[in-house]
N, C-alpha and C positions, 0 to 999 in steps of 0.2 A: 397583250394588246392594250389593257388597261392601262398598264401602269407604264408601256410606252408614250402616252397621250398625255399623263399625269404628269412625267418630266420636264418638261416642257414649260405648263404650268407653273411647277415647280420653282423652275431656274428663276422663272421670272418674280415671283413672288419672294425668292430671295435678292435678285437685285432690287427690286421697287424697295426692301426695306434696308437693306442698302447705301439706298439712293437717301433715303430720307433719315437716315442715322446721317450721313455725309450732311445733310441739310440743316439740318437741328446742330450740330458739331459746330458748321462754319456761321451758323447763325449766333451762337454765342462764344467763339472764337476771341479769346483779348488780344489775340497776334496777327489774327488774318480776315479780308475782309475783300469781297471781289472787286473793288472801287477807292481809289483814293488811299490816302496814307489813313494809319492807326497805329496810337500811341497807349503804350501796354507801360512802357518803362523807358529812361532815357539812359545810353550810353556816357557814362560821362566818369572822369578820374575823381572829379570833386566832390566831397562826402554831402549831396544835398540830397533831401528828398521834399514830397507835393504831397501833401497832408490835404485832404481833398473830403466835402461831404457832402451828402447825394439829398433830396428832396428839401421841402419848406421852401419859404420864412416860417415856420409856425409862431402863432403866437405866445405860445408857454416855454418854450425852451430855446428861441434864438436867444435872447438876451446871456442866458444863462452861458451858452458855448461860447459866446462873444468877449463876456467876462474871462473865462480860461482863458482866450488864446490872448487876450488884452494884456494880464495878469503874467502871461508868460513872453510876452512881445514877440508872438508867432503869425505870420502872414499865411492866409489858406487860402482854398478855390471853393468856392460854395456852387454847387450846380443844383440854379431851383429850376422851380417846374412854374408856368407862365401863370396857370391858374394861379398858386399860394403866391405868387410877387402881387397878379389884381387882388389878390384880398386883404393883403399884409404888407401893400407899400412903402409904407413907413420900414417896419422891419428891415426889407430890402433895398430902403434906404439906408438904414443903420449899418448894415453889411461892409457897404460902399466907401460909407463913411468912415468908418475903422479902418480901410486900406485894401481890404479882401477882393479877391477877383472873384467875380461872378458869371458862371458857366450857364448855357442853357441845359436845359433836365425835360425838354419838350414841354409843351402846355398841359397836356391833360394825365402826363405819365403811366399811357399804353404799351404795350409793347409794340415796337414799331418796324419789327421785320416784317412782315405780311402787310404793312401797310401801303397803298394806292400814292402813286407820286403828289396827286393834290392836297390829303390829308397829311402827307410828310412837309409838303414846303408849308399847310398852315399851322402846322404843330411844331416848327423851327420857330417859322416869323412873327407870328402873334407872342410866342414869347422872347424873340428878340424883343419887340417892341416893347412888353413888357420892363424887361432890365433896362432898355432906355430911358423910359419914364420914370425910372428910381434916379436917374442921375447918370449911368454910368456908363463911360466913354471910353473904355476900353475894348482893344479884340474879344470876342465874346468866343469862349470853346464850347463847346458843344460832346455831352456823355449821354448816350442813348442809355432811355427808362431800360432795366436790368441786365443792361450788356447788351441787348440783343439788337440784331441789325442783319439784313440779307444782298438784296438789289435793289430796292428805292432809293432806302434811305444813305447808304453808302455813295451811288450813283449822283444824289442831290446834292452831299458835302462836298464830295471832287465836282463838281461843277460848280459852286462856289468859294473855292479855294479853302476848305474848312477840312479839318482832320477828327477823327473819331478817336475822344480821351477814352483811354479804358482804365486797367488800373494792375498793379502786380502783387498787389499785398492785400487781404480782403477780411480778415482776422470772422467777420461774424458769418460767415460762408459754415462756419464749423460747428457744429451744437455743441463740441466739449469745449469749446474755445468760449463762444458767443456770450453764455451763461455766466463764462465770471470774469470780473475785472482783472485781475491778475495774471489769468490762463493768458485773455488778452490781448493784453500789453506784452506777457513772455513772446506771444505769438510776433507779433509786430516786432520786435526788439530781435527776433529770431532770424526774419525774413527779410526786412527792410535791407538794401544793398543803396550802394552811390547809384540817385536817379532814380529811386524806386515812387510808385502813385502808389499812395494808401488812401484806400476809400473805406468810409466810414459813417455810418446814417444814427443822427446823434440829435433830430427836430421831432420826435413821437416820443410818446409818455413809453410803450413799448423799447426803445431802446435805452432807459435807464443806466443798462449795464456801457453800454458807449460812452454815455457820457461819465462815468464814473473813472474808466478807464482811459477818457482823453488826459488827461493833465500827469496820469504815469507815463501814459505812452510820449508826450509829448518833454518830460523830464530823462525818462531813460534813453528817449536818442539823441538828446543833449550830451548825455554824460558819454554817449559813443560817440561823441563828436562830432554831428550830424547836425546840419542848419535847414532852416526850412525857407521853403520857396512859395510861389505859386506856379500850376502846371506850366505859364506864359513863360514863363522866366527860367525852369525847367528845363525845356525842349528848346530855348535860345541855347546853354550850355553843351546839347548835344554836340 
C-alpha cells in the first residue's frame, strides 16, 4: 500500500525534474528560443565569418584589441554592456570610430532569463541609449549576458523586430582549450565553417590568454581564406 502511494509521487518528481532539465536546456539553447528569430550561425556559400566580443569598453585593454584588429584591417561586433559604455565613453567612442559595430550586452550584465518584462525592456534601452551617446547610428544587435534567455526577454525582442545574436564557435567554453593560445586558435581554426559567430571575451586582465590568441586566430583564417564581417553584414549574406 506504501509503495503504491509512493508511485505516484514518484512519477511526478521525475517529470517536475524533467520539466526543469527541459527549462534550463532551452534557456541556454544557441538555436532555439520560444519568441522571435535567433541567430547561432549564418547559412551562406561565402567563406565569411563575425569575429564578435562580449563585455567592456574596459579601460586597460580596449585600446589594445583595437590595435590587433587595426593592424590586421579586421571589422568586429563589440557587444558592451550599458554600464562600462557610462563609464568608458570615450572608449566606446573609440569603438565607433575604428568602424566596429556595437551590439548591446544589456546594462547591468545579469542573467536575464528569469527576468520581469520591465527590468528586460530597462536593461535593453538604457543601454541602447548608452551606444547612442557614443555616436553611433547604426542597427544595434542585441547578445544576451551568457547566452541565456527564456519568455521575457525573447518575447521583448520579437516585439521589437530585434533577433537574439548567439554565437557557434566559443573556443574559451573548454579549460583544455581556454588556457593556451595555440590550443585556441587550433580550436577556432577547427571549427569555424562559411557564416560561422565566434565569440570571444578579450576586455579583463583575466582573459589575457584571448587576447594573446586574437591576432593567430585572426591570421589563420585568413590564410583559409576567410574574410571577416560584422554580425550586420553577416546575416544580410544569409
Amino acid at each position: 500500500m506504501v509503495v503504491r502511494r509512493f508511485i505516484p509521487v514518484f512519477l511526478f518528481l521525475v517529470a517536475l525534474v524533467g520539466v526543469l532539465i527541459g527549462v534550463h536546456l532551452l534557456s541556454k539553447s544557441r538555436t532555439t528560443q520560444l519568441f522571435g528569430d535567433i541567430v547561432a550561425r549564418v547559412e551562406t556559400d561565402k567563406p565569411i565569418v563575425a569575429l564578435t566580443f562580449d563585455d567592456g569598453p574596459s579601460p586597460r585593454f580596449t585600446q589594445d584589441v583595437l590595435s590587433i584588429l587595426r593592424d590586421r584591417n579586421v571589422t568586429a561586433t563589440f557587444f558592451l554592456t550599458g554600464k562600462e559604455i557610462e563609464e568608458n565613453l570615450p572608449l566606446a567612442r573609440l569603438i565607433m570610430a575604428a568602424g566596429h559595430e556595437i551590439g548591446n550586452h544589456s546594462y547591468s550584465h545579469s542573467n536575464m532569463a528569469w527576468m520581469g518584462s520591465t527590468r528586460v525592456k530597462e536593461e535593453i534601452e538604457r543601454t541602447d541609449v548608452a551606444i547612442r551617446a557614443a555616436g553611433y547610428q547604426g542597427e544595434i544587435v542585441f547578445r544576451p549576458p551568457y547566452g541565456k534567455k527564456l519568455v521575457t526577454l525573447p518575447w521583448y525582442l520579437s516585439q521589437h523586430g530585434r533577433k537574439t545574436i548567439m554565437w557557434d564557435v566559443e573556443p574559451e567554453s573548454f579549460p583544455e582549450v581556454a588556457d593556451n593560445a595555440d590550443a585556441m586558435t587550433r580550436y577556432v581554426l577547427d571549427n569555424a565553417k562559411n557564416g560561422s559567430i565566434i565569440i570571444l571575451h578579450v576586455m579583463y586582465r583575466s582573459r589575457e590568454v584571448s587576447r594573446q590568441a586574437l591576432p593567430q586566430i585572426i591570421d589563420g583564417l585568413r590564410q583559409r581564406g576567410f574574410e571577416f564581417v560584422t554580425v550586420s553584414q553577416l546575416i544580410q549574406n544569409q
